[in-house]
N, C-alpha and C positions, 0 to 999 in steps of 0.2 A: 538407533535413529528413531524419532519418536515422529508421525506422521498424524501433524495437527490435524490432518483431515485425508484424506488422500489423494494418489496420484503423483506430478510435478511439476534500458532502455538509454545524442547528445546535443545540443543547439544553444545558438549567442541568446535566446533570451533568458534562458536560466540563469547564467552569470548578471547579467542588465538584474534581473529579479533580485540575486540575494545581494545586488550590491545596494538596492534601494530599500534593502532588508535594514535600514536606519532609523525609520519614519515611524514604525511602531514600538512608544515606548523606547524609542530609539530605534524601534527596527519596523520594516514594513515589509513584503515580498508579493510580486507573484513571479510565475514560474510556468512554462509548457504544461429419500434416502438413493444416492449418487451408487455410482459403479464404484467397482474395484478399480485400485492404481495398475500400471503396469505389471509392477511385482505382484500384485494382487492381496497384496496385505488391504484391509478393509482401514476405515478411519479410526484415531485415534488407539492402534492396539499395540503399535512398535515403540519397545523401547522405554525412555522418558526424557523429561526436559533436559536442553541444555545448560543446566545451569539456571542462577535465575531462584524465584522465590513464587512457587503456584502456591497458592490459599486453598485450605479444603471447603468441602462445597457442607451447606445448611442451612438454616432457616433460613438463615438472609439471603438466599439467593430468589429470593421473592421479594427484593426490594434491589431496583433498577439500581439505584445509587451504588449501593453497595456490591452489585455484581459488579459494574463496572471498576470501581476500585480496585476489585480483585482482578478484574481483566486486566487493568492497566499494572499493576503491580508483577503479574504474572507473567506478561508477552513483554515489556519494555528491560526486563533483567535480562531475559532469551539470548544467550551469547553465539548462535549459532542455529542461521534459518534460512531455510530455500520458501519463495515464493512462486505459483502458477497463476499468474494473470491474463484477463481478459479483459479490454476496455473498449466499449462499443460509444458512439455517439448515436442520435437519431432525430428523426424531425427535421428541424432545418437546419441541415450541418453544410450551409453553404461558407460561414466563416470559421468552421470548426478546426483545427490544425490536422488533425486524423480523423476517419470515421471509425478506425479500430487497430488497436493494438495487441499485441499478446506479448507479453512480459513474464522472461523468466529469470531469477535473479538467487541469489544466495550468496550469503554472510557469514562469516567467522568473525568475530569481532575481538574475540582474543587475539586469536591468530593474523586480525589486521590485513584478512583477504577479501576478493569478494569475484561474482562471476555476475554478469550480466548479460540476455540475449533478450535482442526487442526485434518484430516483428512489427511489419507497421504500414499502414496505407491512408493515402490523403483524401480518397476519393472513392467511391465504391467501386466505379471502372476505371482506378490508377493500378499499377502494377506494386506488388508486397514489395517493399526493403527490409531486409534484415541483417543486423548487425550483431557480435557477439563482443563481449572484453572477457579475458583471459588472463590471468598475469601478466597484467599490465599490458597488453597486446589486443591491437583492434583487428576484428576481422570480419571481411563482407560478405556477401553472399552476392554473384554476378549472373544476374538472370537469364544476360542472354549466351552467357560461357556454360551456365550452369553446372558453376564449382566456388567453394568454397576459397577466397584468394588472403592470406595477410598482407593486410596496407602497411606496412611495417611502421605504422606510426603507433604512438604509446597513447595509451589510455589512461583516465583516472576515473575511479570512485567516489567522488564525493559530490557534495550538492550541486555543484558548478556544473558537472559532467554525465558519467552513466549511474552516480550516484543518486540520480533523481527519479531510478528508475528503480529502486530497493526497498521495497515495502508494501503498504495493502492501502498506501492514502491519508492514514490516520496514524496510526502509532511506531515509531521508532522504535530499536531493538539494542544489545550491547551496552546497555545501561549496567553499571553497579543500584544496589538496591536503593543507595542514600541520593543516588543521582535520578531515579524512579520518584521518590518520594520527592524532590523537587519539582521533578515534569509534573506530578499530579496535581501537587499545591497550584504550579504555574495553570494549570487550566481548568482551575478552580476559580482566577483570578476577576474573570468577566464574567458576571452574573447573568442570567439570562441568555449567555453564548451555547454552551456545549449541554445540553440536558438528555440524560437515560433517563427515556420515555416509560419503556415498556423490559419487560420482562416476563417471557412464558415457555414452559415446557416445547421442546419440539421432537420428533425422531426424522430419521434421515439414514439412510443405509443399514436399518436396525439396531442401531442405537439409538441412547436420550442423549438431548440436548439443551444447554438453557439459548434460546433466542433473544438477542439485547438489541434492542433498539436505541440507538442516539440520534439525535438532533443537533446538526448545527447550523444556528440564525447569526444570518450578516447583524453585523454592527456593525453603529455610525463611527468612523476615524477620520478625522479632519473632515467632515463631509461627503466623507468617500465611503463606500460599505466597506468592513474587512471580516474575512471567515475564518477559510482556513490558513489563513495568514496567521493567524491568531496563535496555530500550532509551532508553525516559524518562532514565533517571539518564544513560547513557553517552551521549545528546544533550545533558542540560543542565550536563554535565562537559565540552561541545565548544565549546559555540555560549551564550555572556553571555547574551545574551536570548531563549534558547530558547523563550520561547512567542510571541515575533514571528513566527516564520515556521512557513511548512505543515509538516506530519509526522504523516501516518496510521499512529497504531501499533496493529495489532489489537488487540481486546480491550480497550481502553482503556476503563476504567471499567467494561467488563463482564464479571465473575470473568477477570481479566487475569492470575491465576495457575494458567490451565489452560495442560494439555501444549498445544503447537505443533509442525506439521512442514509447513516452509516447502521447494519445489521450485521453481529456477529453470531455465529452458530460456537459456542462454544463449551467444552468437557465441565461438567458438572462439579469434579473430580477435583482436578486443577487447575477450572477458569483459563486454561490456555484456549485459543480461539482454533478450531479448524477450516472454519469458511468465513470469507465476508462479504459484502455487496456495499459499495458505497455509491450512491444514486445522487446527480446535481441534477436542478436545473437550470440554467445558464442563464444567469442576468449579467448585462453589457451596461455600466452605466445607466444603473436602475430600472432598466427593459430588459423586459424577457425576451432572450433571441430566437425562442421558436425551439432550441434543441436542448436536449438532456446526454449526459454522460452517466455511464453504469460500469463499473469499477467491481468486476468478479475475484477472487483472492482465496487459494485456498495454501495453506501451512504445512510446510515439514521443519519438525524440530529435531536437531543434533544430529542431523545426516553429512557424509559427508562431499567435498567439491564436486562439483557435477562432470561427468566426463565427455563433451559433447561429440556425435561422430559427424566431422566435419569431408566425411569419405562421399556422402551424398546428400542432399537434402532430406534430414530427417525434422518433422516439426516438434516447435518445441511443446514441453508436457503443457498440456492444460489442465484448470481443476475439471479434478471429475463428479464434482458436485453437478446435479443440473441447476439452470439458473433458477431463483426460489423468488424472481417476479419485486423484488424490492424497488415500489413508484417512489420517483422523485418527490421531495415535498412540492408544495403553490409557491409560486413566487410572490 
């Protein structure tokens, strides 16, 4: 198990979202140095890729462009990945759907499995819901029994479902390389949309790091802004039946055409990412609503199915990065 970094989400409008995923292009969407991990393995030292195709690290990783090429070539081939999330809102999160989430998730993509547990609260003084899927089996956490119960109803993966909840916001995973190299082209497509800013050394836990900076600016679609919509199209321009499988793309279905600025901490080595932060903030039909969303993500590659103990309330892993402060862009 390789350990991107260390340490270790369902509702009708996601479906509404990818069915109006037509309009862009044909298609449009929207949609709903750190501690040691528990094992104490530090980041980036277990193991290696799943699979997949990492770029060795050199000159050019002093040029933004080309690290991220290498990032996207490296993490979207990834056949097998757990994700530790944390999603906060803030400011005016009077229309926000959550004020925080915690997202824990993991993918075999060969193997065509997946596990999902969201944690989640609408309101700062509402009570946590949390839910987990299993082999196909949903299960809830009842607050006031306070026990773990199966709704014995079935669960799916994919973008309609707890598949919305697999990933870091921005990059898809389970790709073959020749299927990589189309995603890339595809979001290459809109000029002026997705641009690596920046590129500069960092450390973190005692090790080096390269820190990559992206930007992602709304564009005009039919009159309407679209962003990370954008990722929607260059997926289902990659992958035939793009809503079979996981792919968390921020903002999806929630004003998904505010600015983005997406920060990966990622291994020099292999360009595979160990931490991300992906920062919105929230424009409503061209106004800014007063709130931001902050999207924490931290990686383990080639580990394997999570074993959850559903015996008591244990919470789920979160990155043990601490938060590294990534502000929204201006609206």
């Amino acid at each position: 198990m390789r350990h991107g970094g260390v340490g270790r989400r369902w509702s009708a409008w996601a479906a509404a979202g990818l069915s109006a995923a037509v309009v862009l292009t044909g298609c449009s969407s929207d949609s709903d140095g750190g501690k040691d991990a528990e094992s104490g393995d530090k980041p980036g030292t277990i193991g290696g890729p799943s699979g997949g195709a990492p770029a060795p690290g050199g000159a050019g990783d002093k040029d933004p462009r080309a690290v991220w090429a290498a990032l996207v070539a490296a993490t979207t081939t990834q056949q097998v990945v757990e994700y530790h999330g944390v999603r906060t809102a803030a400011g005016d999160t009077a229309k926000e759907a959550t004020v925080k989430e915690e997202l824990w998730s993991w993918y075999d993509a060969g193997g065509k499995s997946a596990f999902t547990d969201r944690a989640y609260q609408v309101a700062a003084d509402a009570p946590i819901k949390r839910s987990q899927c299993e082999a196909g089996r949903e299960w809830s956490y009842n607050n006031a029994l306070k026990q773990w119960s199966d709704t014995k109803r079935t669960c799916v993966v994919d973008m309609a479902h707890e598949g919305k909840y697999v990933g870091d916001g921005i990059l898809p995973t389970g790709l073959t390389a020749e299927q990589a190299k189309t995603f890339a082209a595809q979001l290459e497509a809109t000029p002026g949309w997705l641009t690596p800013s920046a590129v500069e050394p960092a450390q973190q836990g005692g090790k080096s790091w390269l820190r990559l900076t992206v930007d992602l600016k709304p564009q005009q679609n039919g009159g309407a802004a679209a962003n990370t919509d954008l990722l929607l199209r260059a997926f289902r321009a990659t992958i035939p039946d793009f809503t079979k499988g996981p792919y968390q793309i921020e903002n999806f279905g929630q004003q998904s055409g505010s600015p983005v600025r997406a920060v990966f901490w990622l291994d020099p080595a292999t360009h595979l990412p160990a931490y991300s932060e992906v920062s919105t903030t929230v424009v409503d039909k061209g106004v800014a609503t007063g709130a931001t969303r902050h999207l924490r993500t931290e990686y383990v590659f080639g580990g394997a199915a999570p074993k959850p103990d559903r015996a008591t309330l244990v919470p789920a892993p979160a990155p043990s990065w601490p938060d590294q402060g990534t502000k929204p862009p201006q609206a």
